[in-house]
N, C-alpha and C positions, 0 to 999 in steps of 0.2 A: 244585771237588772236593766229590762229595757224601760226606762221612767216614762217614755214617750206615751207609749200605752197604760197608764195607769193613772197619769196625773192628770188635773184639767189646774188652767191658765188661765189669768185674767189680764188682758188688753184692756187698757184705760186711756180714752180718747175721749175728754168733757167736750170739747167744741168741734168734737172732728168728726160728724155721723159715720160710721163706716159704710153704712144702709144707703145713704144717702145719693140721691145722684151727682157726680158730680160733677163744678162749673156752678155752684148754687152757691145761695152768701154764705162764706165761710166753709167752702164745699174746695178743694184743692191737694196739693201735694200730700199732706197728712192722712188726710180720709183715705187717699190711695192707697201708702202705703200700709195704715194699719189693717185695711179691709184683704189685700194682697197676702201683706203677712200671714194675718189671720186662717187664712184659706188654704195657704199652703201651709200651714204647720198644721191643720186638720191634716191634709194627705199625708204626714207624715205621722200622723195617729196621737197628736195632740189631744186633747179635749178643749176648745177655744172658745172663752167668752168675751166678745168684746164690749166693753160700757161706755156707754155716751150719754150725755143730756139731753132729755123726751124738749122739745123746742114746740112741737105742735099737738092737739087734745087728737087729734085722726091722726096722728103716728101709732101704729104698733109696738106693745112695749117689747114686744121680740119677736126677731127676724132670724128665722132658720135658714142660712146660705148652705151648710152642707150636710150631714150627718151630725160632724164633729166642729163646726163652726156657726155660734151665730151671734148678734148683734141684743145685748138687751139696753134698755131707755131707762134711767132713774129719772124721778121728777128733781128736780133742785131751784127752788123760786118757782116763779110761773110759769107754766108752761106756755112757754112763746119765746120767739128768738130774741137773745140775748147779743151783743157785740162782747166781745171775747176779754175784753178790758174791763169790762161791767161785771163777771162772773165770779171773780173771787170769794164774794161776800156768800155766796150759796150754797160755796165748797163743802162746810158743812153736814147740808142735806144731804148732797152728796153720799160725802161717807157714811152717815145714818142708814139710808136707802140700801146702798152696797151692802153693810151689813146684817140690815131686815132682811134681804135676799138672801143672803149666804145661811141665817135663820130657818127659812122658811123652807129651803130648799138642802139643807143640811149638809153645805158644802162649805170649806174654808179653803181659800184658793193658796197654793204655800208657796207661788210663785203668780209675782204683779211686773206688767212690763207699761209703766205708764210710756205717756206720748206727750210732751208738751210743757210747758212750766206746771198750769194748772192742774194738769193731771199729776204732775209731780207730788203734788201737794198732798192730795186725794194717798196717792202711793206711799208717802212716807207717813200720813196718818194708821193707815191699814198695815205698816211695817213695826210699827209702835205697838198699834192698840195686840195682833195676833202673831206678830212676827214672821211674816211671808218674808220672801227674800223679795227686793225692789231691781230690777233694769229700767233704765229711763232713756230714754230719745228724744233729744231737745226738739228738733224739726226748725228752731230758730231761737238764735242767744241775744237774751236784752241787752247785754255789754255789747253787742254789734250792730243790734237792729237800732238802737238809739243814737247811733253815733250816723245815722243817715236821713234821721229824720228832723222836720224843722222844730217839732212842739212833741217832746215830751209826756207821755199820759202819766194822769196822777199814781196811776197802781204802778210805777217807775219801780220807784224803791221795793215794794214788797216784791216785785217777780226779781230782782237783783237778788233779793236776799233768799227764794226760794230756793233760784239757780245755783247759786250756793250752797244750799246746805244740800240739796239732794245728790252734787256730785260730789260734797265730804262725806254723807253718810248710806246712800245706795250701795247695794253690794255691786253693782256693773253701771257704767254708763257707755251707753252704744253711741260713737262717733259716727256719721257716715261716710266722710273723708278725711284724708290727716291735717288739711287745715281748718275744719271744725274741730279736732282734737288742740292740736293750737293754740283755737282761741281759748278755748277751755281753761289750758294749763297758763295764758300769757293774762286773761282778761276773767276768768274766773275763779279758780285754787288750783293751787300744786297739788294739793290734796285728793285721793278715791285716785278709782280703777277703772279706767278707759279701753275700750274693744274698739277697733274698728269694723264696722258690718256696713256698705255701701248698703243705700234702697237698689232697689229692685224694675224690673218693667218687665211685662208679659211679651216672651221673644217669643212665639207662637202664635201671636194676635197683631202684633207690627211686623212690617216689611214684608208681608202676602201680597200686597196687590204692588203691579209695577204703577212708575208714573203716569206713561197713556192710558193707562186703562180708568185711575185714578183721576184723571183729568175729565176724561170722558164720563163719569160715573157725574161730577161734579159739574157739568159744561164746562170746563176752561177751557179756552184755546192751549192747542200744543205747542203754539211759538211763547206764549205769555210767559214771561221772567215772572216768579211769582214768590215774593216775601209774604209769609209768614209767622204771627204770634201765635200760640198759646195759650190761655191762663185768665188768671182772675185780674178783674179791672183794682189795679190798687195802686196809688202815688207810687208804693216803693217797688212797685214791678216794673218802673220805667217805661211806660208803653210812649209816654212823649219824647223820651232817647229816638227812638226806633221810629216814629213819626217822623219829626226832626231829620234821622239819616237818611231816610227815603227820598227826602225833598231833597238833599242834598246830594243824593245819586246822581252821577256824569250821563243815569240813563233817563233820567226823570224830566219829562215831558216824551217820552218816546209811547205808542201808545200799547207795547205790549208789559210795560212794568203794573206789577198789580200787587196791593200789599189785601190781606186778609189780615183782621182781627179776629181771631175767635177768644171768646169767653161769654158767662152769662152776668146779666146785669137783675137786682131788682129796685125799679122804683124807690125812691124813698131811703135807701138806704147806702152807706158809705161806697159801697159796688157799683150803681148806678147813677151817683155823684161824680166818679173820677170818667165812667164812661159817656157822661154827659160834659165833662173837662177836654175827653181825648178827641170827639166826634166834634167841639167847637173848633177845637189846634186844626183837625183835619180839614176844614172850611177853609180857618181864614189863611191857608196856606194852598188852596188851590186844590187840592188832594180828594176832595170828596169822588169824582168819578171813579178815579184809580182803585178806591179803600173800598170793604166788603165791610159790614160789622153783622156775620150769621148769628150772631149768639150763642148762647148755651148749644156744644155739637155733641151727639147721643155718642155713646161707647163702641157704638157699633161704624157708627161716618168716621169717626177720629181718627183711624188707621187711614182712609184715603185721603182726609186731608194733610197728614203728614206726608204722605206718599206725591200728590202731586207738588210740595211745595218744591222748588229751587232750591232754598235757605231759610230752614229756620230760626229764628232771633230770640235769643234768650236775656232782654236787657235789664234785668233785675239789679237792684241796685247794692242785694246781696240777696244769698242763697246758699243756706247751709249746705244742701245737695243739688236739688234742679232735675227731679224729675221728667220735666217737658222735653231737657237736652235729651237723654236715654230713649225716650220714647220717640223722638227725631231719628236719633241715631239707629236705632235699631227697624225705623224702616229707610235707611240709606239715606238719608236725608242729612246733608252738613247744615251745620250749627254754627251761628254767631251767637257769642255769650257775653257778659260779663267778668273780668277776669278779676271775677271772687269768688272767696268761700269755696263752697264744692263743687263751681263749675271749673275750677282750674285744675282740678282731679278728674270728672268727668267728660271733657270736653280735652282733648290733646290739641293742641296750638299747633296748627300747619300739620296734623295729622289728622285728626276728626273733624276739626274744624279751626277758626279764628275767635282768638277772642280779645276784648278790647276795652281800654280803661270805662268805668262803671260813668255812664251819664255826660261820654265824651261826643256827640253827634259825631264833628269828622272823623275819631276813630270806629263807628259803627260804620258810617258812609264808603268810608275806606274798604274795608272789611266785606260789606255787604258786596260792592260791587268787584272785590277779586273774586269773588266765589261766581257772583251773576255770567262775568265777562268768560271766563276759561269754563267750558263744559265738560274736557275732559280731566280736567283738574278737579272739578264739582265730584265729579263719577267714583275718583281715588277717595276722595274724602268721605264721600256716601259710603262704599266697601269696606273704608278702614272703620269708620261710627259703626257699624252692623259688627264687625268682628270683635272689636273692643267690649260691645256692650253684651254680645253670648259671652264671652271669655271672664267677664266680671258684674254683671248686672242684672242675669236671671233669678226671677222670684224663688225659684225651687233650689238654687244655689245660697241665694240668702236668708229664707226659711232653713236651711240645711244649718248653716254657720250660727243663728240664733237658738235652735234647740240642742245645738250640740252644747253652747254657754248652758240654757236654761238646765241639762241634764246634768253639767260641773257644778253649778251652784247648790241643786237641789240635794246631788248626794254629798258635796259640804257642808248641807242643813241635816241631812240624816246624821252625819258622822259627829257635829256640832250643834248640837241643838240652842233653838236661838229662846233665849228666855221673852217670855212674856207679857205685858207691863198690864198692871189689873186694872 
């Protein structure tokens, strides 16, 4: 029985538009990967829905991406963007909405792959009420992300407590590296059934364009040493580490070092707060000429500005996976990381690239400028990122690894039918 062609799937991402462009508030690593996934377990004859919370009244409440994949919006509270801490209380509507759907459209989905704590939640309500089988993907663990932060949010305890039951009572929890599995077992329960499935990045659509051409495409000069970020404006993405090492570069006043910021900011909200924090560090350190802040860069520039950087800096202050790193690597591009979480899986030390205690300046500083100084040492590290990241980090490889779980569990539901709760 081939289940792939018969079944249809529900992806659940409350705060993670898959639709979404992104580099938008609350638009990043997540959104990626469930939109990614998504996509490619349609080519592999899925039937894929993925759910999110409708944030705006001119959103579409569904977005057709392929045949067999697309994106629908439940209302849950107002429709208007929410911060992802505030969201709990709507869960809810949530579930109500999901299940009007499944109603209306005379579908029950018998396999749920949340995304997220919140969505967690959402999943083990719908594992209750009709008994779908649940996979979950943290994408980030409050026993970890709290222990880096200075203030604590009030919804603390309740996502402790979700994270916990979902990985006692989920039939799968998907790890993406073995020290997010780890943390799980040291800082979560001993308890449930852990898979490891790394994310994914499209090795098709990075490492196409070389560096000069990339340079050129972009004006950069071809001599210009050129540090680049990644990612969303947030405290715990460390963008001040990386600021910070720059200045501290043996190259810094020289006038071909250039750092690029990319991410999108908006006004108003917690996004455009830190990057109105980073753009002032940059001042009063001298650094505004050197620094670029393009903003939000479209799907389509993203490849070449990975493509023309030197090195680029991954200084999160943790990182279940790291994304950005992969997407670096796979267009030959070395990477300085943070030497957590899942960048110490995806990133090899003194082979793909360096990585360096979380929030240490001299050890970025250090870091940064081995890679800057030696070119053809840069070269080996670009070729070995690109090899690493086909051999372990293609979408169509981790869409393969995910439906093969979703196909084991399902005919376990066949063979075991899971009781119902009225």
């Amino acid at each position: 029985m081939n289940l792939a062609t018969e079944e249809r799937i529900a992806l659940i991402s409350v705060h993670g538009d898959p639709a979404i462009e992104i580099g938008k508030e609350e638009a990043g690593g997540q959104n990626v990967y469930v939109r990614h996934v998504g996509e490619a377990l349609a080519e592999l004859g899925w039937q894929v829905d993925m759910f999110t919370r409708k944030v705006n009244i001119e959103q579409e409440d569904i977005v057709q991406h392929s045949p067999n994949c697309r994106t629908i919006r439940l209302k849950a509270g107002n429709v208007d963007f929410v911060p992802r801490d505030n969201i709990f209380g709507h869960l809810p509507e949530f579930v109500d909405n999901f299940v009007e759907f499944q109603k209306q459209n005379g579908i029950i989905y018998p396999l749920i792959h949340s995304n997220y704590w919140l969505s967690s939640w959402v999943g083990m309500q719908l594992k209750q009420k009709q008994g779908s089988q649940l996979v979950h993907t943290y994408h980030s663990l409050g026993a970890v992300k709290y222990n880096t932060v200075k203030t604590v949010p009030l919804i603390a305890s309740t996502r402790l407590g979700v994270e916990k039951q979902v990985l006692e009572i989920a039939e799968r929890i998907v790890a993406t590296s073995p020290q997010e599995k780890e943390h799980m077992r040291t800082l979560v329960s001993t308890k449930g059934n852990i898979d490891i499935i790394p994310c994914g990045t499209d090795i098709e659509r990075f490492g196409r364009v070389e560096r000069k051409a990339a340079r050129r495409e972009l004006g950069i000069d071809p001599e210009t040493k050129l540090v680049m970020y990644v990612g969303r404006f947030d405290p715990r993405k460390g963008i001040e580490t990386l600021v910070r090492a720059v200045r501290e570069s043996k190259l810094f006043g020289s006038k071909d070092l250039k750092l690029i910021i990319c991410g999108g900011s908006r006004p108003g909200h917690s996004d455009g707060d830190e990057r109105d924090r980073i753009e002032k560090i940059v001042g009063e350190l001298g650094m505004s000429q050197m620094t670029e802040f393009p903003g939000r860069i479209s799907q389509d520039d993203l490849p070449s500005y990975y493509a023309a950087a030197d090195v680029c800096v991954v200084p999160s202050h943790y990182e279940p996976f790291g994304l950005v790193a992969i997407e670096a690597m796979a267009s030959f591009t070395p990477v300085v990381a943070s030497d957590v979480g899942g960048l110490q899986f995806t990133v090899v030390n003194e082979e793909t690239g360096l990585l360096a205690p979380p929030q240490d300046v001299r050890g970025f500083a250090n870091a940064i400028d081995r890679i800057l100084s030696d070119a053809a040492w840069a070269e080996e590290l670009g070729q070995a990122a690109r090899k690493r990241v086909e051999n372990k980090f293609s979408w169509d490889g981790v869409a393969m690894q995910l439906g093969e779980l979703y196909t084991d569990l399902l005919r376990q539901s066949v063979e075991q039918p899971v009781a119902v709760s009225s």
